[in-house]
Each structure stands twice: as C-alpha cells, then as structure tokens.
VOMARBA-379758 format. One record per residue (C-alpha): x, y, z; residue number from 1. Coordinates in steps of 0.2 Angstrom, whole numbers. Layout:
      px      py      pz   num
       X       Y       Z   NUM
...
% end
This chain:
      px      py      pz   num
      59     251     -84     1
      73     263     -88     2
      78     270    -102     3
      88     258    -110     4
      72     246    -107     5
      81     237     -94     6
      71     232     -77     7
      73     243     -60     8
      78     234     -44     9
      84     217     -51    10
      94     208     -41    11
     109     203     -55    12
     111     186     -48    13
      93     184     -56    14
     101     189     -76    15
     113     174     -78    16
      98     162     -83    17
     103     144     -88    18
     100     138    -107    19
      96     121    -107    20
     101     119    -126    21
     120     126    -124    22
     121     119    -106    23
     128     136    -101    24
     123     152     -93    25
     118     166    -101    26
     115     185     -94    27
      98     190     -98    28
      95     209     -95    29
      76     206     -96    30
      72     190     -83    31
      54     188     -90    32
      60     187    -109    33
      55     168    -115    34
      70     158    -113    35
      73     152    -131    36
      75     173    -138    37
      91     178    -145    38
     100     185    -129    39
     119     196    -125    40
     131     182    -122    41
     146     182    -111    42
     155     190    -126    43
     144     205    -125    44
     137     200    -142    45
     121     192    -148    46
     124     172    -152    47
     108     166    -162    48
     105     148    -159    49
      97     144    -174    50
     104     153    -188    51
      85     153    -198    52
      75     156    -183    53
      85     172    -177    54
      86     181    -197    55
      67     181    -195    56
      69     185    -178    57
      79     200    -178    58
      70     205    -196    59
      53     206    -187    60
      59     216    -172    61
      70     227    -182    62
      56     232    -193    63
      41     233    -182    64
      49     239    -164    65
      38     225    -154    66
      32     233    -142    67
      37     226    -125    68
      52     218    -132    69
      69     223    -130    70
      77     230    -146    71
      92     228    -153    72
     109     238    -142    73
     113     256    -151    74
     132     258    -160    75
     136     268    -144    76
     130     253    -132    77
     140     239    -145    78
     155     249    -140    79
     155     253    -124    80
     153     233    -121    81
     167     232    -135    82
     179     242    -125    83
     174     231    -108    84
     172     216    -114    85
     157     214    -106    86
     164     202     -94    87
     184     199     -87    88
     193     192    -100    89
     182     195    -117    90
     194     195    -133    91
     187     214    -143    92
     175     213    -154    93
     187     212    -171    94
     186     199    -185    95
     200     189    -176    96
     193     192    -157    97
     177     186    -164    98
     184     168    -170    99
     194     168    -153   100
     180     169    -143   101
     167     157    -153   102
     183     145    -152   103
     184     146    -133   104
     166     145    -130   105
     164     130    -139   106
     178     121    -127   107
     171     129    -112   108
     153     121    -120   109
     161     108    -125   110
     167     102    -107   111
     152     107     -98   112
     141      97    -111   113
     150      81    -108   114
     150      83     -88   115
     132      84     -89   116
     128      72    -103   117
     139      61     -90   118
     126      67     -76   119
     110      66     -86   120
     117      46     -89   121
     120      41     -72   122
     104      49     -67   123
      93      43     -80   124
     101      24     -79   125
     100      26     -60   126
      81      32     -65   127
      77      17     -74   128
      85       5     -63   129
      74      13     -49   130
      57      13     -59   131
      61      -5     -65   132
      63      -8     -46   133
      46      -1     -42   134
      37     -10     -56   135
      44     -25     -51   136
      40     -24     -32   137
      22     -20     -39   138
      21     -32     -51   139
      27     -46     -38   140
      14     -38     -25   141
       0     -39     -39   142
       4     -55     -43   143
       5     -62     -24   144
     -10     -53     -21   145
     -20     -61     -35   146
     -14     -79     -31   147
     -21     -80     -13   148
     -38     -86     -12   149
     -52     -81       1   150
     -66     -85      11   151
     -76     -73      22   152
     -82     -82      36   153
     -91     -68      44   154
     -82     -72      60   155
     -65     -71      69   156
     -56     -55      67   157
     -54     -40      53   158
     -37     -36      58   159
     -21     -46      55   160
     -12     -41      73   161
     -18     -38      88   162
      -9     -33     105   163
     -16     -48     113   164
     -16     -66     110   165
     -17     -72      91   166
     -27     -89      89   167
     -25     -95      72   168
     -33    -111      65   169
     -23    -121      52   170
     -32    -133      42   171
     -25    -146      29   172
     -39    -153      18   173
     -39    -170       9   174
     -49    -162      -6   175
     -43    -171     -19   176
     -53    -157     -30   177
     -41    -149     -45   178
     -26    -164     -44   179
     -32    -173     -58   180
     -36    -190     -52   181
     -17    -193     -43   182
     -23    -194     -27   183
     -41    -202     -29   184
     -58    -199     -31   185
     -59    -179     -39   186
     -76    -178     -32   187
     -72    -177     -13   188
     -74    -160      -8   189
     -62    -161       5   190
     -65    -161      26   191
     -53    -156      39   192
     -43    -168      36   193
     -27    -162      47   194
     -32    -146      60   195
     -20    -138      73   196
     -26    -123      83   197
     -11    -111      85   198
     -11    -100      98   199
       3     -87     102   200
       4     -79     117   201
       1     -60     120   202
      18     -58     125   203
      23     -67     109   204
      36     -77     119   205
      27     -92     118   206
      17    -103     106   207
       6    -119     106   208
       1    -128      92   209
     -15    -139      97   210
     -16    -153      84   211
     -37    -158      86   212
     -39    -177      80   213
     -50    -178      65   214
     -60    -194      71   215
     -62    -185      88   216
     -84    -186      89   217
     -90    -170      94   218
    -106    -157      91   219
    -105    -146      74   220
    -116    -131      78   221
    -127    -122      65   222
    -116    -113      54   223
    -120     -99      42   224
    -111     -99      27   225
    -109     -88      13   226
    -114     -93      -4   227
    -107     -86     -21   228
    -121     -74     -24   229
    -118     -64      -9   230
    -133     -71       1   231
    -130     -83      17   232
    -135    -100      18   233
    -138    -108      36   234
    -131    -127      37   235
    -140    -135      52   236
    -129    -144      68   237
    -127    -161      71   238
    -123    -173      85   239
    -112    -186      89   240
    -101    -185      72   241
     -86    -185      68   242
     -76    -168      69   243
     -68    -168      50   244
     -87    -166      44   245
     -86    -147      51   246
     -78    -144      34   247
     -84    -150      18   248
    -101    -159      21   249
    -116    -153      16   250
    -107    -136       8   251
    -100    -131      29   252
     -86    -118      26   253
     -68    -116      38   254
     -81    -106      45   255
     -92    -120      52   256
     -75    -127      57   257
     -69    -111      67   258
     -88    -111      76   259
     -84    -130      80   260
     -69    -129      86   261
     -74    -115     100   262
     -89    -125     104   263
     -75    -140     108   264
     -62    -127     116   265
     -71    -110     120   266
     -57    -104     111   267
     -64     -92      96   268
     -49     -93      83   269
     -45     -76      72   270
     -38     -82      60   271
     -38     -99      49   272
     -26    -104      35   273
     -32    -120      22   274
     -19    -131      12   275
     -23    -145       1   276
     -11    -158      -3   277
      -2    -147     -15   278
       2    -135      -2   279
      13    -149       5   280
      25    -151      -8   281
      26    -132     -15   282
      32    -127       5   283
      42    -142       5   284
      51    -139     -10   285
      53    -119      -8   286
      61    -120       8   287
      74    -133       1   288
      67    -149      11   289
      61    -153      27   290
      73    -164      38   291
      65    -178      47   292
      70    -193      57   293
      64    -212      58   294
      68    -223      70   295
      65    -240      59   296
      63    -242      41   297
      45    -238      33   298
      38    -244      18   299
      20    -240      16   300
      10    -245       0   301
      -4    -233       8   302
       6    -216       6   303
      19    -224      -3   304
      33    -218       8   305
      51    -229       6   306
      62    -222      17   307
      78    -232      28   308
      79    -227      46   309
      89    -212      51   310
      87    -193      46   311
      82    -187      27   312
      79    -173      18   313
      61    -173      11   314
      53    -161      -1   315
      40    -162     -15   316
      29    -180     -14   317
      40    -189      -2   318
      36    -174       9   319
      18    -176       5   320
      20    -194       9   321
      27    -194      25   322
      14    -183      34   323
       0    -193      25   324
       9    -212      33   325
       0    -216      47   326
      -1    -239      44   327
      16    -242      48   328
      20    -230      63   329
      16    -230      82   330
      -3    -239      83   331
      -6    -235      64   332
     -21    -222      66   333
     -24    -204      66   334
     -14    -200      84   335
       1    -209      77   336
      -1    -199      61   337
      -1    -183      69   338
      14    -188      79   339
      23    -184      62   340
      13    -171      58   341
      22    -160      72   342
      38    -166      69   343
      36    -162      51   344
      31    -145      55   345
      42    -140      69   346
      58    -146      58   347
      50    -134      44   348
      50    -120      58   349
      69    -123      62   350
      74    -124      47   351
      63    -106      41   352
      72    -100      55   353
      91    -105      57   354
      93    -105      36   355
      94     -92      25   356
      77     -95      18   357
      71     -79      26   358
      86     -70      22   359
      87     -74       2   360
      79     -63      -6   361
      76     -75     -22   362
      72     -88      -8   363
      61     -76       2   364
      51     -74     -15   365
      51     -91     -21   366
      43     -96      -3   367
      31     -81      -5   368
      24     -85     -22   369
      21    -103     -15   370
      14     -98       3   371
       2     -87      -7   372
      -3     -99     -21   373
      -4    -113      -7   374
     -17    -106       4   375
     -33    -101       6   376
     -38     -87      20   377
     -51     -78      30   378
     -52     -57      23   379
     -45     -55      39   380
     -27     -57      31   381
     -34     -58      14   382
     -17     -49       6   383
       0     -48       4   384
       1     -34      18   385
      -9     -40      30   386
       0     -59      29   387
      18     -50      30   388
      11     -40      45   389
       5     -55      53   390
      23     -66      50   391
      31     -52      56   392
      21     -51      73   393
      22     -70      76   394
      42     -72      70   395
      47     -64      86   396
      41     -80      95   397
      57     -89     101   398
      56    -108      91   399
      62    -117     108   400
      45    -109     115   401
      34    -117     102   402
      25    -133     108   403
      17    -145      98   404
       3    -153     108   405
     -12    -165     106   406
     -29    -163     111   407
     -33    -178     126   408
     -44    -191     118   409
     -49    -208     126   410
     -57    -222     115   411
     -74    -220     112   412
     -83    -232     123   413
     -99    -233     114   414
     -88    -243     103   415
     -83    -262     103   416
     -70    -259      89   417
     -65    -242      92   418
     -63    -233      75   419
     -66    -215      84   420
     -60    -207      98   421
     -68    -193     114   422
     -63    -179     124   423
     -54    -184     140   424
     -66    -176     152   425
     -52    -174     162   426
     -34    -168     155   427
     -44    -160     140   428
     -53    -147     148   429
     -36    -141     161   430
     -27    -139     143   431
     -41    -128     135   432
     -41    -116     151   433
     -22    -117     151   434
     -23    -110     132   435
     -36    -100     134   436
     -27     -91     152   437
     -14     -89     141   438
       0    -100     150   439
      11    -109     140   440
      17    -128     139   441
      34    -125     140   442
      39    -111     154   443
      26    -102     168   444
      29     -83     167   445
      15     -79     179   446
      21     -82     197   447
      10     -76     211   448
      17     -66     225   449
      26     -76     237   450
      15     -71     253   451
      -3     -76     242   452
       8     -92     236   453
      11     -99     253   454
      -7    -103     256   455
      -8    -117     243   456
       9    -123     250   457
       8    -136     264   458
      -1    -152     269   459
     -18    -156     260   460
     -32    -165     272   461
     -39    -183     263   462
     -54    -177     250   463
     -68    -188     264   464
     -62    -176     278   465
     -68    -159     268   466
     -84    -148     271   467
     -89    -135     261   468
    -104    -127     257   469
    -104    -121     239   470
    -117    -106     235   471
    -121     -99     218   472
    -114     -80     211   473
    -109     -85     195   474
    -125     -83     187   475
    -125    -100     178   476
    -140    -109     184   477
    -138    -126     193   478
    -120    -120     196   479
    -119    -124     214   480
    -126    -142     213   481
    -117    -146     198   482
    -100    -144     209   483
    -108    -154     223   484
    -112    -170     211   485
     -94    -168     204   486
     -87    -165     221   487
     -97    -179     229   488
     -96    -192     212   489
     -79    -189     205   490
     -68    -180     219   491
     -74    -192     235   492
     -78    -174     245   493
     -95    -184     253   494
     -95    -170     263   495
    -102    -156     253   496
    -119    -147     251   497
    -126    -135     240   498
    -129    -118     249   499
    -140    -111     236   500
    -137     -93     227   501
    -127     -83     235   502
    -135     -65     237   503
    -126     -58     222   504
    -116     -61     208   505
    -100     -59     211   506
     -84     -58     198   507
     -71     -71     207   508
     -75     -88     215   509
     -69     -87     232   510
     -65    -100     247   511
     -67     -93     267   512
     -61    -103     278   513
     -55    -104     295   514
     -36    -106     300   515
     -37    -124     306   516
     -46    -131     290   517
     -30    -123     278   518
     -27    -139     274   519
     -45    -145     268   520
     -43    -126     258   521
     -29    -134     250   522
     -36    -149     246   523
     -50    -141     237   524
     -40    -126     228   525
     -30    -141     220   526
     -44    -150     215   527
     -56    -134     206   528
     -38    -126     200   529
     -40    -110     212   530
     -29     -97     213   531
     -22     -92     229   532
     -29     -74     227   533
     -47     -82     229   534
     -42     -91     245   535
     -48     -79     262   536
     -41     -85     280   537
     -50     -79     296   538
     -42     -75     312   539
     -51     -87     323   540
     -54    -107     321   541
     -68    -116     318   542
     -79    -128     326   543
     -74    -146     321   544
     -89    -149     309   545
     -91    -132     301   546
     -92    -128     284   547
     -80    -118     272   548
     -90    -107     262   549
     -87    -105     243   550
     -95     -95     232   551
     -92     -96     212   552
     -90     -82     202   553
     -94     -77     184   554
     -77     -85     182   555
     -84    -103     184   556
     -88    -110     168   557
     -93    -128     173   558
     -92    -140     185   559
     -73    -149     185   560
     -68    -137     173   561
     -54    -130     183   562
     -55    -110     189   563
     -37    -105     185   564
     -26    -114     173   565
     -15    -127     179   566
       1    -120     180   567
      10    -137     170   568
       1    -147     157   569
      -6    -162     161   570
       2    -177     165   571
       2    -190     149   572
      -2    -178     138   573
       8    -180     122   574
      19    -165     116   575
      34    -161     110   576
      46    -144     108   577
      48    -137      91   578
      68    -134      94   579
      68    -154     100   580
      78    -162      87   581
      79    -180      94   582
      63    -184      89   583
      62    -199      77   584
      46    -208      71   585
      44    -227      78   586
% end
C-alpha cells in the first residue's frame, strides 16, 4: 500500500468495477473492498446508494478509523479531483455542477438500465423457453419410458444394434386379457397368435420378414422362464403340438417362443416385440390409417369386417378387423389370413416412410407414446433410447428391399381333415439357410468371382450316372450315411457310398473330381447347394467307374439341408415386396 492507502502495481483497467444495482461502472481505488461500500464515482465524489446505510456508514469509519479500510479523501485530495474532474468532462464540484451531474448520471443510468432490463428479458424469457424445453423432453422421455413394458427372457441379445445381421421376432398375441370382455373370453392368456421373424441384413440394404404359420406342428423345447419373485421356473418341451402353444401355455414366456423358433429355423432372434389386439388399432390410428386393397367385397360376421372392393383407408377396429378376417378370403385359414397380414404391414411401412408421419413432430410423438404404450419388449431395447437406436439402424433399409415371405408348409398328412399344417422338408429348409447366409429374397449382392462361377456353369450328368464317395469331417456323427440314404432315396444318385470319416475334421465340405466327371460335379453341387469355391478339378481324367470324393465340413448341418444358400427363393414360395402396391386381397 502507499500512502494515500491505495494498492501498488494495479493494473487500472482492474478499478472500474461493475455495480449490479446502478447497472453502471464505477472506479474502485481499492479492488478487494466489498462491492456494496460507498465508492468515488465518475464525478469524483462519494454517491451513497442507500441514503440510511451510508450515514451509519460513513459515521462508523469517521469515528473509529477501521483499520484496513479506506478513509474518507483529505480537503487537499477533494480539490485536486474538484479542479480535474476526475474524469473528461466532470461539471466542478459547486451547488449547480452538483445537480448537473446527478441529473446527467441519471439519463446516462437511466438508458443503460433500460438496454439491460431489455437484455435481462430476452435472456430470461429465452431461459424459460429453454428449461420448459428440457422439462418437457424429459417429461415425454419419463413418461415413454414408463409406458413400455418388459420381459427378460434371459436370452437373445443386451444390445439394441449390432454391426451385423438384426433378427427380431414380432409377435401379436390374441390375449384378450385387460379388453373387458369385447373381444371374448378375458381369461385367455394369449398364444402366439400372429409371429413374423424379421431379419435385416448386415448391410441393412435388405430385409425379410418370415411370417411362421400358427397351426404349423412343431417341437417346443424346455424353456426356462422367469417368474415374478426373481427366481426361474423350468416349463418342460413337448412334441408334435401346435406352434402358438410356445407362448402362453402352461406360463411359456416370448422366451419359450424365441427358443422354439431357432429350434424350427436355427435362427436365434435378438430381439422380440409383443402386441395385443389394442396395439392394432392405436398404430393404426396414429399413423393416420393404413391403405389396403380388396379385390371383391367382404363381409365377415367372424371379424366383423364390411368393406366394398377396391382400396380403403383403415384405422382403429376396422383395422383390427381386417388382419383378424381370415373366413371369407383365399382358402379361409390361417395362410390366407396372413396374406393380409403382410399387406397390411407393408402398406403401414409405406406409408411410415413416404408420409410425413416421421417428420411431424406432434405426429412423430403421438406414434411414439402409442408404439411405447403398445408393446411389450425383451431388456435388450427395454427403453426409449435403446428402441430409437434400434429404428434408427433398421430405417436406413430401402422399403422396395423388404420382402414379406411365408414359411413353406404342406398339409399335415397324419391328418384326414387337415386342421394343421408341416414343414416342407424341402423349400423350408433352402429358405432358412438363405436367411440365416444372409441373402435376400429380392436381389443377390454376393456374386462369386467369375473364373470359380464357371465350374457350376455347364451341362449336368442324369442324377443315376453319378458316383461319389462321401466321407465324414464334419464332426456330426452318421453324417456321411445320412447323405448317402438322401442321395440314394430322395435324389436317385443309386450310385453312392459311404466312405466313412475322413482323417480329420475339416472346416468346408469339398467335392474332388476329375475333369471328365465336371458334369456329374455339377449335378451334385446343384443338388447339396455347393458353392463353387468347394468344387476342386484335377488335371488328369478318371477311369470310367471312379468315384468323386466329398468330404463334409463343419459346415454340413444335415442331410438335404443345402451347404450354401440358394442364390433365389424357392419356387412357389409365397411372398410379396413391401414397395408392391398392386396387391389386393381375393
């Protein structure tokens, strides 16, 4: 300190020292005095702010000298700031130069104070706005968050995206459980009622969505489900029964239907999604109806659906209605039903997609509060974030790349009036591998180099005129005689024999043969579905009864199940494109 009690060294800049009460700066010789003391205004006098306050003020340091403080400017030091004015411009220190310069203060105040009272509103209403904002985008993500219901199934995966392939399982459930009576007997716990695998490729530039019959018969395996109290129940298998029994009966879980539905595909989903019969309308409704077209009229007292031929708009119960009709279209069953299931869905995805639905925010919201209050999950995408992570990964699948497809079934044969259906042992199990190799319905992005094509191009020798010997690396046991009996039984390839295991496991099935027997090599790679990477040519011909050698890999999974995917779905199949609007119901 110097004499006068005023700091050594201090930057000036570092005296002028804002006063939030006058909303105007004020030069402080002493930086670290509190900000509400009595201080030297630009007028180069002392400006108490509160007339009470500063008397007592000024009596208490007059009288006792506080130490530490500054004390009040000398006669000497009152004129010299007199005489400058303390700062450019300052009216003298006279009776009149003192009114002068209270006036001029309290304009220049004056203006300042309304430029910031002007600030502090648009920042304080821009503050609100923005904190009403967050509380609302919190309050809708509490809210959507608390309407989604889940189940932890103890399988599939813990994470909503994946940089692979993304198998989801939809199920729609005819619980009638919570509708009051409407739609029948309360009591029904619900079974899978309607169930589609949907799987989207890793690419994401493709999509198939597998509609499994309900009346298909099938094996449910043991399923462990978990009960209310945190502990797990085991609910044994059965044999031989219906498929929609994988959820519902005896307590089995869209676990127990996920576990089934690999056993039936070898296809493990990752996700499922439930909806009752509410779930229909509410989606229907939010997205602002669901075209769909009829080729003849329909009037079915079952689902009560009136409806002229031609194209409608349908939303609410008639929407409900018109995926539930199955009596008056096609052969009146299940397959016809689901036939209007897709056409249902794949118009809904149009319409998601080529509306404004996503682009709405008030629509966007409605259709969120509805999808959330609708469903019922696995803890996998059991909240708000990990659901909107999902739709964002699956939206960037092209709609004209989304194929809506059926598993094959066959009349069940141990049946003289067919009620329920079968696998077809031979176009189901090419359309599982074709999902599960990742190739899609609609286009074939994987095309083998041209020089390892050309083997499987050419003339293909009658299936009686082949000879192989097959040989066991695949680790399966009874793999190799399997292949013969299905080669010999259902392929006419008489000329076949098992060769036994082949000295080691190996990772690829693989066909040697010699250059005059390429066209029984083709004959056979058409029928096991082998790529022409597992086809090897040798340089010299072979004798006229010699064998071709193949050896199955860890790749062989059974016997007529194909190696590779075909590389198109199977003939008679039934499908249809998700972007096809000609398709009308008959």
């Amino acid at each position: 300190m110097d004499t006068q009690g005023r700091r050594q060294h201090v930057d000036p800049a570092d005296q002028w020292v804002f006063d939030p009460e006058t909303g105007s700066y004020e030069l402080r010789l002493d930086p670290g005095a509190p900000a509400d003391r009595p201080v030297p205004s630009q007028g180069g006098r002392r400006t108490p702010r509160d007339p009470q306050r500063s008397g007592s003020r000024h009596q208490g340091e007059a009288g006792q000298g506080r130490p530490g403080k500054e004390q009040p400017p000398g006669p000497r030091r009152q004129a010299q700031r007199a005489g400058q004015g303390g700062r450019r411009g300052a009216v003298p220190e006279t009776a009149g130069g003192r009114a002068a310069t209270r006036a001029g203060r309290r304009k220049a105040q004056s203006r300042k104070s309304g430029r910031k009272k002007a600030l502090l509103w648009t920042a304080g209403t821009l503050g609100v706005v923005v904190v009403a904002a967050s509380v609302g985008v919190y309050a809708l993500y509490q809210q959507l968050n608390g309407n989604i219901n889940t189940v932890d199934t103890g399988i599939g995966s813990s994470s909503a995206t994946t940089d692979g392939p993304v198998d989801i399982l939809v199920i729609g459930t005819d619980s009638r459980q919570g509708l009051k009576g409407k739609y029948g007997d309360t009591a029904n716990v619900g079974h899978a009622d309607t169930t589609i695998l949907f799987h989207v490729s890793k690419d994401r530039s493709n999509a198939t969505a597998l509609s499994i019959p309900r009346d298909i018969i099938t094996n449910i395996p043991d399923c462990p489900t978990k009960q209310a109290d945190g502990s797990t129940k085991l609910i044994p298998g059965e044999e031989g029964v219906r498929f929609n029994t994988s959820l519902g009966q005896y307590g089995r879980d869209p676990g127990c239907t996920m576990r089934t539905v690999q056993a039936m595909t070898g296809i493990m989903p990752d996700h499922f999604m439930m909806a009752n019969f509410d779930a229909v309308k509410d989606l229907s409704t939010a997205v602002g109806g669901v075209e769909v077209c009829l080729a003849k009229d329909i009037d079915d007292p079952d689902s009560h659906l009136k409806l002229p031929k031609g194209r409608h708009k349908v939303q609410g119960e008639q929407a409900l209605a018109f995926v539930r009709t199955r009596h008056s279209v096609g052969f009146g069953g299940d397959l016809s039903r689901i036939q209007l299931q897709q056409q249902f869905l794949g118009s809904m995805v149009r319409d998601m997609k080529s509306g404004d639905t996503l682009t709405s925010p008030t629509k966007l919201v409605k259709l969120a509060n509805t999808a959330t209050r609708a469903l019922t999950v696995d803890t996998g995408i059991g909240s708000v974030t990990k659901l909107a992570d999902l739709a964002k990964d699956l939206s960037r699948v092209n709609t004209k790349n989304i194929t809506f497809a059926t598993v094959p079934v066959i009349d069940n044969p141990a049946e003289k009036v067919h009620t329920t259906v079968v696998l077809d042992k031979t176009r189901a199990p090419q359309l599982f591998t074709m999902v599960r190799q990742d190739i899609s319905l609609t286009e074939v992005k994987k095309k083998e180099k041209d020089a390892a094509a050309a083997k499987l191009k050419g003339p293909k020798a009658d299936p009686v005129n082949v000879r192989v010997e097959v040989f066991n690396g695949s680790g399966v046991f009874g793999a190799a005689q399997d292949t013969v009996n299905w080669l010999q039984n259902s392929e006419g390839v008489s000329r076949s024999t098992n060769g036994g295991n082949a000295p080691a496991e190996v990772k690829k099935t693989t066909l040697e043969y010699a250059p005059n027997q390429a066209d029984q090599a083709r004959r056979l790679a058409e029928m096991m579905g082998l790529p022409a990477s597992a086809l090897t040519q040798g340089t010299e011909n072979a004798a006229p009864r010699a064998n071709m050698t193949l050896t199955l890999g860890k790749d062989f999974t059974a016997a007529g199940t194909p190696i590779t995917a075909p590389t198109k779905a199977p003939e008679g199949i039934q499908k249809v494109e998700a972007d096809d609007e000609s398709v009308c119901a008959k």
